[in-house]
Kinemage of the C-alpha trace (Angstrom):
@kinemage 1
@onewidth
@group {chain A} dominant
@subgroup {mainchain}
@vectorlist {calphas} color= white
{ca unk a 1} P -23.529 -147.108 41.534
{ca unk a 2} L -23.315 -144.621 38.819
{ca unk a 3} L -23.413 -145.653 35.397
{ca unk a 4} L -21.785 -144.594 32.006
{ca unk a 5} L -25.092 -142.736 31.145
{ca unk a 6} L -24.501 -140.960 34.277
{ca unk a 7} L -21.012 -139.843 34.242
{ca unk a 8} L -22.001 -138.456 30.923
{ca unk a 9} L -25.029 -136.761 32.103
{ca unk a 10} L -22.709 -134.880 34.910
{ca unk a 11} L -20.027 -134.342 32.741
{ca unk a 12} L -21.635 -130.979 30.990
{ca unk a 13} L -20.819 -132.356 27.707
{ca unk a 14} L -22.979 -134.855 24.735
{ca unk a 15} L -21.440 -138.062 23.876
{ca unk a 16} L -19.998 -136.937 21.016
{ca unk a 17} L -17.610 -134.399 22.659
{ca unk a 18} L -16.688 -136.993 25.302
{ca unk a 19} L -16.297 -139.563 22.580
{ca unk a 20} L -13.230 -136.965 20.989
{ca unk a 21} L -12.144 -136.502 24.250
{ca unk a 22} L -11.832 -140.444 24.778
{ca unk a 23} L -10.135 -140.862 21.121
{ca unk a 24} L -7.557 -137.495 21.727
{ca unk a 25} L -6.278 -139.171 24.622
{ca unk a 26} L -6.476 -142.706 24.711
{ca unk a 27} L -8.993 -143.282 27.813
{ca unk a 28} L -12.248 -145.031 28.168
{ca unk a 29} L -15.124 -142.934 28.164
{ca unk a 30} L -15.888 -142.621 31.547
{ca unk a 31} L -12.319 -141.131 32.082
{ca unk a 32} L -13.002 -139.033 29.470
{ca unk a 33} L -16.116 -137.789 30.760
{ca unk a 34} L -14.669 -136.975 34.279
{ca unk a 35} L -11.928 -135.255 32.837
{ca unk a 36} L -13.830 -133.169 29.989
{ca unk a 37} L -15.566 -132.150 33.381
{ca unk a 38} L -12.508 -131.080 34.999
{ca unk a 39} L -11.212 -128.996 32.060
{ca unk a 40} L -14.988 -127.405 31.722
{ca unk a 41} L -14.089 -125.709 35.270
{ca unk a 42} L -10.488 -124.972 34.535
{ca unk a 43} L -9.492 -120.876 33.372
{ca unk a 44} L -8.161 -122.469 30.079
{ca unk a 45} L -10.310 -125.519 29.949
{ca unk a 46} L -12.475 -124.465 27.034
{ca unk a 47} L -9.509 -123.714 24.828
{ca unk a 48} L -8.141 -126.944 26.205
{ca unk a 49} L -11.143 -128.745 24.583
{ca unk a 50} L -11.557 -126.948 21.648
{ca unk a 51} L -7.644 -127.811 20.913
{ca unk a 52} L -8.252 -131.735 21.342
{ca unk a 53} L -11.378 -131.743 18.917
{ca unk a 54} L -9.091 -129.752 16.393
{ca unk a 55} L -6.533 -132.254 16.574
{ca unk a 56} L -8.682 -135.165 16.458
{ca unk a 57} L -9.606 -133.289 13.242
{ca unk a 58} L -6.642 -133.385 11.922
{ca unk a 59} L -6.069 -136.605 12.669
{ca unk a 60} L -8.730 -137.916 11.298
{ca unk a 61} L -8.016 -135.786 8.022
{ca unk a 62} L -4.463 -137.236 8.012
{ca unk a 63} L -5.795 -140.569 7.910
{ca unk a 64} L -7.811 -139.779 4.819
{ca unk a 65} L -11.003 -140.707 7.151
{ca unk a 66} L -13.193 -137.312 5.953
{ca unk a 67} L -16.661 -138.462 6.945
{ca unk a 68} L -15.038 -138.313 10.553
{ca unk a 69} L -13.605 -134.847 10.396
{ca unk a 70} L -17.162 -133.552 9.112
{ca unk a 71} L -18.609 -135.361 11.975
{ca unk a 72} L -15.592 -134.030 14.813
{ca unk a 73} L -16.659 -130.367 12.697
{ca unk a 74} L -20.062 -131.097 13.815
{ca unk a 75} L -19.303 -131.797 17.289
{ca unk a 76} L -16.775 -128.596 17.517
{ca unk a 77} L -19.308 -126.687 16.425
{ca unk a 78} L -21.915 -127.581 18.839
{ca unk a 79} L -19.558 -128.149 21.636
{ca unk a 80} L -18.494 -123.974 20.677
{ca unk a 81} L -21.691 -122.543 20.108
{ca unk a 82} L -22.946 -124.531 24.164
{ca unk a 83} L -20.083 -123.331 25.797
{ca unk a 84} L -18.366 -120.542 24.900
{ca unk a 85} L -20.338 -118.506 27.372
{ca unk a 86} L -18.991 -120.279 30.203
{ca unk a 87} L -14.976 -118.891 29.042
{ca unk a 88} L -16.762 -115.472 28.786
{ca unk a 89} L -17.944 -115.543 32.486
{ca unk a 90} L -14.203 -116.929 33.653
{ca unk a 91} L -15.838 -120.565 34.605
């Protein structure tokens, strides 16, 4: 039986960025995970991901929370700068 710790561990992404993906849209974590996956793979998947962080952003800027929005600017950041080569190569 798989756990949590290894969805995540398959999923190509940190807890953080699966954590965004979980509060963007409303899923537990281990949806999230599977479907951060699925977007990884998908022509306009990193966009895709890079969009829900932003709005989770904004969100969380909306709400007046700011020590959230640094930390979702943290996780964009890192999420951008460990996969951006995979858009450039088309996977």
């Amino acid at each position: 039986m798989l756990t949590l710790e290894d969805c995540i561990a398959l999923s190509e992404l940190n807890e953080d960025e699966i954590a965004a993906i979980s509060e963007h849209e409303h899923v537990p974590e281990i949806v999230a995970a599977e479907y951060g996956n699925y977007l990884l793979h998908q022509p306009n998947g990193i966009p895709a991901l890079k969009r829900i962080i932003l709005e989770d952003i904004a969100d969380a800027e909306q709400r007046n929370d700011l020590k959230h929005a640094l930390h979702l600017r943290l996780v964009l950041r890192h999420f951008v700068r460990n996969h951006s080569d995979l858009q450039s190569t088309g996977m």
